[in-house]
C-alpha positions as CSV (number, residue, x, y, z in Angstrom):
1,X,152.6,128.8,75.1
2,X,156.3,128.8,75.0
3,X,159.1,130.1,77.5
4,X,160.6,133.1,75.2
5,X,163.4,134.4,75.2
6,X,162.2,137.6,76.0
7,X,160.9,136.8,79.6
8,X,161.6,138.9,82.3
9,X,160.9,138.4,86.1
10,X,158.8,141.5,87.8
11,X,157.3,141.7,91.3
12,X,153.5,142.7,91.8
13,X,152.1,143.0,95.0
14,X,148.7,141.7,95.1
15,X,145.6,142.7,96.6
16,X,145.6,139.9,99.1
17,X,148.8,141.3,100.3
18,X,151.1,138.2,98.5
19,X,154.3,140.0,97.5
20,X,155.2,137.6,93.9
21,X,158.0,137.3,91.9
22,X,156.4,136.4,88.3
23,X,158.1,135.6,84.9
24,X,156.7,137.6,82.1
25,X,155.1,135.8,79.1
26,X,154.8,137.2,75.7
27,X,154.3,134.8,72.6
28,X,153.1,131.0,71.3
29,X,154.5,128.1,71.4
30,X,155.4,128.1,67.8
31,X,157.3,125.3,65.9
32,X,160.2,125.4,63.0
33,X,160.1,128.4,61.1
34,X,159.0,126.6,57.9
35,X,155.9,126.7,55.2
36,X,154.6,123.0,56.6
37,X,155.1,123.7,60.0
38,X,152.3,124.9,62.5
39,X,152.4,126.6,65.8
40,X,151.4,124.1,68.7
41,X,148.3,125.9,69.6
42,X,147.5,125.6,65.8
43,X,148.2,121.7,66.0
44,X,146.2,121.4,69.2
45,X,143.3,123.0,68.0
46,X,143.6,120.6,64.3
47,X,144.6,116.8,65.7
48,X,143.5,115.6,62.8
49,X,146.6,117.5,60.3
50,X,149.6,115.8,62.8
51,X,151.3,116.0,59.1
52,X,152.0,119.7,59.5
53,X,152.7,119.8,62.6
54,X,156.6,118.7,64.1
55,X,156.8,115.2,65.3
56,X,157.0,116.2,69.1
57,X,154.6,118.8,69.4
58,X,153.4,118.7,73.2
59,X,154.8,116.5,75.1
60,X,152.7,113.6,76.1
61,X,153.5,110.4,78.4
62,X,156.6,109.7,77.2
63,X,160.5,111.0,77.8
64,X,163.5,109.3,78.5
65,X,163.4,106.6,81.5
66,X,160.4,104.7,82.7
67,X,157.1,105.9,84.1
68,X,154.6,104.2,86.0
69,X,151.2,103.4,84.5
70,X,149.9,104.5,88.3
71,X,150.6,108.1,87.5
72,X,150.9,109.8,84.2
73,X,152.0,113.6,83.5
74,X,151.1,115.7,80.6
75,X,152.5,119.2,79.2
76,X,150.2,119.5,75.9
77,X,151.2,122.5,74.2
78,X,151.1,124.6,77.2
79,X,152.6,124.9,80.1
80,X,149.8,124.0,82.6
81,X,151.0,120.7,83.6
82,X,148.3,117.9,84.3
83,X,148.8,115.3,86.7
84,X,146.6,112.1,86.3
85,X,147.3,109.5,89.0
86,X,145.3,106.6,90.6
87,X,142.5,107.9,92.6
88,X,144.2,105.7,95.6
89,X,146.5,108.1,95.9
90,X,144.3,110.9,96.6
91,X,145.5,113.4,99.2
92,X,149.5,112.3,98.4
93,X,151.9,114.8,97.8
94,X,153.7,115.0,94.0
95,X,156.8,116.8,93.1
96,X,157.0,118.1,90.1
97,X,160.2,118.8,88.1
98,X,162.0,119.8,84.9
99,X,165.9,119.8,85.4
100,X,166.4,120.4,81.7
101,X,164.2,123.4,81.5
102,X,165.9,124.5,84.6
103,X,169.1,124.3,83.1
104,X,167.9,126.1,79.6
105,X,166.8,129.4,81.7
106,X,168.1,131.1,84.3
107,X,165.1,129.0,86.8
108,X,162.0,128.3,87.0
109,X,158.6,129.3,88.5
110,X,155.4,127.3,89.4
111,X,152.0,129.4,89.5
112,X,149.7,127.2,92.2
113,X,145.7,128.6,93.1
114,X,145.5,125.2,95.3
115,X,145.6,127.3,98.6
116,X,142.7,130.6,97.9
117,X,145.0,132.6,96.7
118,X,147.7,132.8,93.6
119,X,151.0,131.0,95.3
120,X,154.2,131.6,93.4
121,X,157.4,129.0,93.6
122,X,160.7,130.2,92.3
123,X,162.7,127.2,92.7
124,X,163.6,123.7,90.4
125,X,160.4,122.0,91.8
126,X,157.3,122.4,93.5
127,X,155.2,119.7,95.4
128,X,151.7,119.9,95.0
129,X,148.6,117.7,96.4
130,X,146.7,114.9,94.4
131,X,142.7,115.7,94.8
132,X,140.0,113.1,95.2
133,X,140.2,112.1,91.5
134,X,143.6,111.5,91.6
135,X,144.7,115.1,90.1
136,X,146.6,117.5,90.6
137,X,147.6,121.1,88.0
138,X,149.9,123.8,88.0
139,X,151.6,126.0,85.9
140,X,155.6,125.8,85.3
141,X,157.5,128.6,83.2
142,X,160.7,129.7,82.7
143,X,162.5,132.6,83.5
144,X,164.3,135.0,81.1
145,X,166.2,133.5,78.0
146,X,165.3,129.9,77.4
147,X,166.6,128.2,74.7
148,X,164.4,126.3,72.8
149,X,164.5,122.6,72.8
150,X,162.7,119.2,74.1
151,X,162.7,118.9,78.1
152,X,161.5,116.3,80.0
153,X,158.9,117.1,82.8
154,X,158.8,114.7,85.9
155,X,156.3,114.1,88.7
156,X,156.9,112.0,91.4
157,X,155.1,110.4,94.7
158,X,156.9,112.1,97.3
159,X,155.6,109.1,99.8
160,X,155.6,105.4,98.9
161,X,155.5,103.8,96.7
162,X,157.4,106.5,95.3
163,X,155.9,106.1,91.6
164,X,157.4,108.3,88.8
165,X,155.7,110.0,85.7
166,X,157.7,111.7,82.5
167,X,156.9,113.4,79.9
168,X,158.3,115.8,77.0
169,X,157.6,120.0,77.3
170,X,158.8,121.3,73.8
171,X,160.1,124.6,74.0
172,X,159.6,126.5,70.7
173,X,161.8,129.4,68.9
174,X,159.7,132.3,68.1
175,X,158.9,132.1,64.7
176,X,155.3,134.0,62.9
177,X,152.6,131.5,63.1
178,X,149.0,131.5,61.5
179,X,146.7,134.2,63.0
180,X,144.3,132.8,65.8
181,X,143.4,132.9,69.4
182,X,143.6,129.5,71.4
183,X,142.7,128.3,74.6
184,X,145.0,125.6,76.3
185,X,144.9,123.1,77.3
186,X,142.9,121.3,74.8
187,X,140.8,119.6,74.4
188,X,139.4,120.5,77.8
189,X,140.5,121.8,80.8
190,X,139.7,119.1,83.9
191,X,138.8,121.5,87.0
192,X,141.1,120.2,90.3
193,X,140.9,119.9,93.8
194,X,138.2,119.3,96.0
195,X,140.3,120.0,99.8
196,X,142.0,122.2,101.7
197,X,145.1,121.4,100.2
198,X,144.7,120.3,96.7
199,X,142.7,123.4,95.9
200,X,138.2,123.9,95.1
201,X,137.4,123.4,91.0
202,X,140.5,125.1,90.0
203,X,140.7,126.2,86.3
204,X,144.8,126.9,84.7
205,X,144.8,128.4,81.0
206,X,147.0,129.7,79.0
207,X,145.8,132.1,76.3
208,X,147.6,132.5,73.1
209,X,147.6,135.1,70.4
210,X,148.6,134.8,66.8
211,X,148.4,137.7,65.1
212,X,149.8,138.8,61.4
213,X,153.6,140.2,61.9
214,X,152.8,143.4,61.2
215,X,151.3,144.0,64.1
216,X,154.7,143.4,66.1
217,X,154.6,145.8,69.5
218,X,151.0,146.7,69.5
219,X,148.5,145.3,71.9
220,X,146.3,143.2,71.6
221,X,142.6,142.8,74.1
222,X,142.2,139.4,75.4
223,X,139.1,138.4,77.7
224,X,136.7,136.0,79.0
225,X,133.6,137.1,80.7
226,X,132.2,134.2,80.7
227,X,135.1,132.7,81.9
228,X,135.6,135.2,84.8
229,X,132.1,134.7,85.8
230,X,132.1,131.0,86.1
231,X,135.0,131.3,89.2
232,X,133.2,132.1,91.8
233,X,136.0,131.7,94.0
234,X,138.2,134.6,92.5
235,X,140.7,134.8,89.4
236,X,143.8,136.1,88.4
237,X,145.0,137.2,84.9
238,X,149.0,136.9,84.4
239,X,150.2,139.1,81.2
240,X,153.7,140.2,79.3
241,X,156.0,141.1,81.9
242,X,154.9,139.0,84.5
243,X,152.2,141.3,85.4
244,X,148.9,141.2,87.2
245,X,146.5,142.4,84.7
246,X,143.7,141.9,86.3
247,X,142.4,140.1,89.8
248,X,138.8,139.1,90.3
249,X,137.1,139.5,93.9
250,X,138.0,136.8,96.5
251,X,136.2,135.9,99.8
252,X,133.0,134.7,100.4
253,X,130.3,137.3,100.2
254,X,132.1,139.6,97.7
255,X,130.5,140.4,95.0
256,X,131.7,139.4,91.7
257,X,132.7,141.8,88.8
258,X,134.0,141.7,84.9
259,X,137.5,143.1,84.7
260,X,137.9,145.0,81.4
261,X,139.9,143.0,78.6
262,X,143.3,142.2,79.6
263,X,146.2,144.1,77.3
264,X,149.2,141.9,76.0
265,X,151.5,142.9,73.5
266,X,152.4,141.9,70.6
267,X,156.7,140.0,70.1
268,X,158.0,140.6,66.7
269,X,156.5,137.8,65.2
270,X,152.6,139.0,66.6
271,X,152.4,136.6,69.2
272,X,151.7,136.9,72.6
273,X,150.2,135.3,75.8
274,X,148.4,135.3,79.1
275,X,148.1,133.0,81.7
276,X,144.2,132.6,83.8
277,X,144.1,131.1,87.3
278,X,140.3,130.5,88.5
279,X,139.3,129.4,91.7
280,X,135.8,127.5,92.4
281,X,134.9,127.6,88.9
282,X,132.0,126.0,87.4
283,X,132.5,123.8,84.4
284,X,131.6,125.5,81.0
285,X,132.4,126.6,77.4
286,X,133.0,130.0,77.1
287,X,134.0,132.3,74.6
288,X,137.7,133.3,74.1
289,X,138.1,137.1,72.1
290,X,141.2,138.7,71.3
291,X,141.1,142.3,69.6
292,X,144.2,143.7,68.1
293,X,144.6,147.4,68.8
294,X,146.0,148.6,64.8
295,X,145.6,148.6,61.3
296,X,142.6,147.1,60.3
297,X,142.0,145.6,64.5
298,X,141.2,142.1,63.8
299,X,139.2,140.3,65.8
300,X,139.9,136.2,66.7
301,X,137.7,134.1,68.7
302,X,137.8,130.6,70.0
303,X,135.8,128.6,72.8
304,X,137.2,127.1,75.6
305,X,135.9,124.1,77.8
306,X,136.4,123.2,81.2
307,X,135.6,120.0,82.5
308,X,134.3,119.2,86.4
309,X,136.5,117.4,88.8
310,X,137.0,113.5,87.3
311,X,139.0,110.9,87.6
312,X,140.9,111.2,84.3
C-alpha cells in the first residue's frame, strides 16, 4: 500500500483507553500510470512477470550507502517494514528511519503491537526490539500529502556494534490498477516477538483493494475471520481516515468474537486499504474477501499466510 496523497491524521480513542493519533489510508501502491505497468500488489502477487512491473517495485536490501550483511531491512510493496538481523543480537534495540519519506509528507507515524496493545509513534523514527530470531516488524506511513517517489528506509543497532541496514520504500502516484484484493507482505508474513518487549507472534498486514474505477467513493467490505480468529491475543483493524474499524477482545480470559467486515472506501481510481495488527496469532493461511458495495458488487478473494517465529 502506498502513502496517498489524500491522508489525513484523526484521533480514536481506543477501548484500552490509548488516546492515538493515526494517518488515514485509502488506496494501493500502484505504479506508472501506463498499459505495461502493474500495481505493486499485482507484481507481488506475479514474481514471475517482473517485465510488467517498474524496475523498483518494493524496495529490497538495497539504497544508497552500505549495509551490513548482519542485519537486513525490507519494505516489499507494503509498508510493514521487516527487520531480519543475526539472531546474536536478539533482545537489541533498532531504530528505524526514513528521512526522505519524512521530508515528502508532513511526518511520519509507526503503528507497533510489540507491547499488548496498539502503540502509535508520530515522530521521524521509532526504536523497536529484535526477538529471539533476530526480528523485529512494524508499520511506517506517512502523513497527509506525500509525494510519490523512491525513499530509502534505514534500521540501525542502537547499541554496538552499531550495524546499519537500507533499503528502498517506493511511494506510488495513484493511478487505476487491475481489480484484485491482496494480502501484504508476500509471500508470507513471519509472526515476531517472543518477550516482553519485542512483542508474542505478532501478525502486520496491509490489505489492499483494487477495484474497477467506476466504483470511485463507494465502499468496499474487507475481512478475515479466519484471520481474526487465529490472534488469540487481540487485533486491531486500521481503515481510511485513520480509523479504528474494528478492535478484537484483549486480555486473558476474554472471550474471542468475529467483528463484522471492515468498510473502506473507494479513491478515484477504486483503490483502497486497511492496515491488521494481530497479537499472539497462530501461523496459518486464511482467506482474504473484499465485497464492493455497487453496481454489479464484485467479489475478490486472495489467501494470506503467516509464518511462526523463525530466524529469517
Amino acid at each position: 500500500m502506498n502513502v496517498r496523497r489524500s491522508f489525513v491524521q484523526a484521533v480514536v480513542a481506543l477501548t484500552v483507553v490509548v488516546a492515538m493519533p493515526l494517518m488515514g489510508l485509502s488506496g494501493v501502491a500502484s505504479a506508472k500510470a501506463t498499459h505495461a505497468t502493474k500495481s505493486a500488489a499485482w507484481c507481488a502477487k506475479h514474481p514471475k512477470k517482473k517485465a510488467q512491473c517498474p524496475s523498483n517495485a518494493g524496495g529490497g536490501a538495497s539504497g544508497s550507502g552500505t549495509s551490513s550483511p548482519e542485519i537486513q531491512v525490507s519494505a516489499v510493496f507494503s509498508p510493514v517494514i521487516q527487520v531480519e538481523a543475526n539472531p546474536s543480537f536478539a533482545g537489541d534495540p533498532v531504530t528505524i528511519s526514513s528521512s526522505q519519506l519524512f521530508a515528502s509528507c508532513d511526518g511520519l507515524e509507526f503503528l507497533s503491537v510489540a507491547t499488548g496493545t496498539l502503540v502509535p509513534t508520530v515522530a521521524n523514527a521509532v526504536t523497536v526490539i529484535l526477538d529471539d530470531d533476530g526480528n523485529a516488524d512494524v508499520i511506517m506511513t506517512g502523513l497527509n500529502n506525500c509525494a510519490p517517489g523512491v525513499n530509502v528506509v534505514d534500521a540501525s543497532l542502537a547499541v554496538a556494534p552499531y550495524y546499519t541496514a537500507l533499503t528502498d520504500y517506493v511511494n506510488y502516484p495513484d493511478v487505476v490498477t487491475p481489480p484484485g484484493v491482496f494480502g501484504l507482505p508476500l509471500p508470507a508474513e513471519v509472526e515476531t516477538g517472543d518477550s516482553l518487549t519485542s512483542g508474542d507472534s505478532d501478525v502486520y498486514a496491509v490489505i489492499d483493494v483494487e477495484a474497477p474505477p467506476v466504483y470511485a467513493e463507494q465502499n468496499a467490505e474487507i475481512s478475515d475471520s479466519e484471520l481474526e480468529s487465529s490472534c488469540g491475543g487481540g487485533y486491531f483493524w486500521i481503515g481510511t481516515a485513520g480509523l479504528l474499524a474494528a478492535a478484537g477482545p484483549v486480555g486473558p480470559g476474554v472471550a474471542q468474537t468475529i467483528t463484522p467486515p471492515v468498510a473502506a472506501q473507494l479513491d478515484d481510481d477504486g483503490n483502497t486499504g486497511v492496515l491488521f495488527l494481530g497479537i499472539s496469532c497462530a501461523a496459518t493461511t486464511t482467506t482474504i474477501i473484499a465485497d464492493v458495495d455497487a453496481g454489479d458488487h464484485p467479489t475478490y478473494t486472495s489467501t494470506f499466510t503467516v509464518l511462526p517465529p523463525q530466524v529469517t
